[in-house]
Structures are given as structure tokens and as C-alpha cells.
Residue, then its C-alpha position, 0 to 999 in steps of 0.5 A: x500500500x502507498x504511503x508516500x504523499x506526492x506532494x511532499x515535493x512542495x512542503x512538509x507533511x504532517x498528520x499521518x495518511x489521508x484515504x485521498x479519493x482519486x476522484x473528489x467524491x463530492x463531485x460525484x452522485x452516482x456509484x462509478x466513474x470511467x477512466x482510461x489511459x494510464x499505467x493502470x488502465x492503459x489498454x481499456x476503460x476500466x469503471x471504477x467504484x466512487x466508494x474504493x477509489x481511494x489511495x494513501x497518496x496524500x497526508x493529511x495536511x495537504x489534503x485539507x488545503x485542497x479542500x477550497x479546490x475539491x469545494x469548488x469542483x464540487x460547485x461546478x459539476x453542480x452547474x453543469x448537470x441537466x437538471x441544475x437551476x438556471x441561475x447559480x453563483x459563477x464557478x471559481x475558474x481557478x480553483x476548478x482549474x486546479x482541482x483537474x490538474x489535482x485529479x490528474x496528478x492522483x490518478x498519475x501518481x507512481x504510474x509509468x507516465x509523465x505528467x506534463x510535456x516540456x517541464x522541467x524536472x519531471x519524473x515518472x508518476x510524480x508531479x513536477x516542482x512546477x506542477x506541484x506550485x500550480x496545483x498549490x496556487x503558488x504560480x499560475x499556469x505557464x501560457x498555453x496550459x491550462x483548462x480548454x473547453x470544448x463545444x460540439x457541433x449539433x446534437x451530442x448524446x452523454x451516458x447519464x451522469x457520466x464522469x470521464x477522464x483520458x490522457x492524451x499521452x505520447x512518448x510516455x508523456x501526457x501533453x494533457x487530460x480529456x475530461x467529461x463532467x456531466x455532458x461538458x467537455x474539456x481538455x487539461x492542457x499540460x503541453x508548454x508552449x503551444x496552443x493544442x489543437x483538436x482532440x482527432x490530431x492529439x489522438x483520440x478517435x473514440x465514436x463516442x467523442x466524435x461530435x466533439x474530435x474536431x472542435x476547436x478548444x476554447x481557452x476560459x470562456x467566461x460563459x457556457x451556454x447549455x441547452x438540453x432536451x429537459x429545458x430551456x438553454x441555461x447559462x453557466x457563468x465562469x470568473x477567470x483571473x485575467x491573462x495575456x493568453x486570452x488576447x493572444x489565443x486568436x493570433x497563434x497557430x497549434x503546435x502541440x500535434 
């Protein structure tokens, strides 16, 4: 059994182990998750039960500082559900930014794999110094990296509920993450430097992704606007600390393929 917490890299530990939940469970209301694509899961999707997917990979004083970041997630996939109301306080983007960057390190954590493309000092299943002060809050992320949304051309159709995550990996390295959190759409960008293109060019080619392997990410968009079968279009607004990348974004090409 792990116990090592991966962030003991960034301070020091204190308080024993903490059952870290891989996935924060307070993000979750239904009995599985799907996960495909790392050391541990690399050749299928596997499900997961919420309940046991747990690890001794965090002490517990850290755990409790990611506490703001699980709340925050929490508040998010809260918004993005069919059913949610249509007025809600907007979501932290910088916290919930964090938290996917937190969730990949936790399902990465001592597996074969590097986490990040064009960082400095990383190791094979550990978070990197620059990493672990962008998950801590330390520093934001470098251009280029960070939460990318991505919006499907016409109808899309989701399994209820569904929660799924997939690196994109090359080389051993995960240039990002691909997450589906209640029928939204987004891509963790973990590759310095470049802008990354559509998912069909990192690699994905799931038919179940297909209505969104060719759309464009969009860096931090301030509002989502989310239209079901169940009701009337509802806006989800979301507030982002301002940064050089999003007058940049139209006036550079991709280069992460």
C-alpha cells in the first residue's frame, strides 16, 4: 500500500495518511466513474467504484488545503448537470482549474507516465516542482496550459451522469487530460508552449467523442451556454483571473500535434 504523499515535493507533511479519493467524491452522485489511459488502465476503460477509489497518496495536511479546490469542483459539476437551476453563483475558474490538474496528478501518481510535456524536472508518476506550485496556487499556469473547453457541433448524446477522464499521452508523456463532467467537455492542457489543437490530431478517435474530435478548444470562456432536451438553454457563468493568453489565443497557430 502507498504511503508516500506526492506532494511532499512542495512542503512538509504532517498528520499521518489521508484515504485521498482519486476522484473528489463530492463531485460525484452516482456509484462509478470511467477512466482510461494510464499505467493502470492503459489498454481499456476500466469503471471504477466512487466508494474504493481511494489511495494513501496524500497526508493529511495537504489534503485539507485542497479542500477550497475539491469545494469548488464540487460547485461546478453542480452547474453543469441537466437538471441544475438556471441561475447559480459563477464557478471559481481557478480553483476548478486546479482541482483537474489535482485529479490528474492522483490518478498519475507512481504510474509509468509523465505528467506534463516540456517541464522541467519531471519524473515518472510524480508531479513536477512546477506542477506541484500550480496545483498549490503558488504560480499560475505557464501560457498555453491550462483548462480548454470544448463545444460540439449539433446534437451530442452523454451516458447519464457520466464522469470521464483520458490522457492524451505520447512518448510516455501526457501533453494533457480529456475530461467529461456531466455532458461538458474539456481538455487539461499540460503541453508548454503551444496552443493544442483538436482532440482527432492529439489522438483520440473514440465514436463516442466524435461530435466533439474536431472542435476547436476554447481557452476560459467566461460563459457556457447549455441547452438540453429537459429545458430551456441555461447559462453557466465562469470568473477567470485575467491573462495575456486570452488576447493572444486568436493570433497563434497549434503546435502541440
Amino acid at each position: 500500500m502507498t504511503t508516500v504523499c506526492w506532494a511532499a515535493g512542495h512542503s512538509a507533511c504532517g498528520g499521518g495518511q489521508s484515504g485521498e479519493h482519486l476522484v473528489s467524491k463530492g463531485v460525484l452522485n452516482q456509484a462509478t466513474i470511467f477512466v482510461q489511459g494510464f499505467s493502470w488502465c492503459a489498454e481499456q476503460e476500466k469503471e471504477i467504484g466512487v466508494n474504493t477509489a481511494t489511495a494513501n497518496i496524500l497526508c493529511r495536511h495537504h489534503n485539507s488545503r485542497f479542500s477550497p479546490l475539491d469545494d469548488a469542483a464540487t460547485a461546478a459539476v453542480r452547474a453543469f448537470e441537466a437538471d441544475a437551476p438556471c441561475a447559480h453563483p459563477p464557478i471559481n475558474g481557478q480553483l476548478f482549474e486546479r482541482w483537474l490538474l489535482k485529479t490528474a496528478i492522483n490518478l498519475n501518481f507512481e504510474g509509468s507516465l509523465y505528467l506534463g510535456a516540456g517541464i522541467a524536472q519531471g519524473q515518472l508518476g510524480q508531479p513536477s516542482p512546477e506542477l506541484l506550485d500550480v496545483v498549490f496556487g503558488d504560480k499560475p499556469f505557464p501560457d498555453w496550459m491550462g483548462a480548454y473547453f470544448l463545444f460540439p457541433r449539433g446534437e451530442a448524446r452523454y451516458r447519464s451522469g457520466e464522469i470521464r477522464i483520458q490522457p492524451a499521452i505520447r512518448q510516455q508523456h501526457i501533453g494533457g487530460v480529456f475530461f467529461r463532467l456531466r455532458g461538458i467537455d474539456l481538455f487539461l492542457s499540460l503541453f508548454r508552449g503551444a496552443i493544442p489543437p483538436p482532440l482527432r490530431e492529439i489522438g483520440f478517435s473514440d465514436r463516442e467523442l466524435e461530435p466533439i474530435l474536431d472542435a476547436i478548444p476554447i481557452y476560459h470562456p467566461n460563459e457556457l451556454i447549455v441547452s438540453t432536451n429537459q429545458g430551456p438553454p441555461r447559462t453557466i457563468s465562469i470568473q477567470w483571473v485575467a491573462s495575456q493568453l486570452t488576447t493572444r489565443y486568436s493570433a497563434v497557430g497549434s503546435g502541440m500535434g
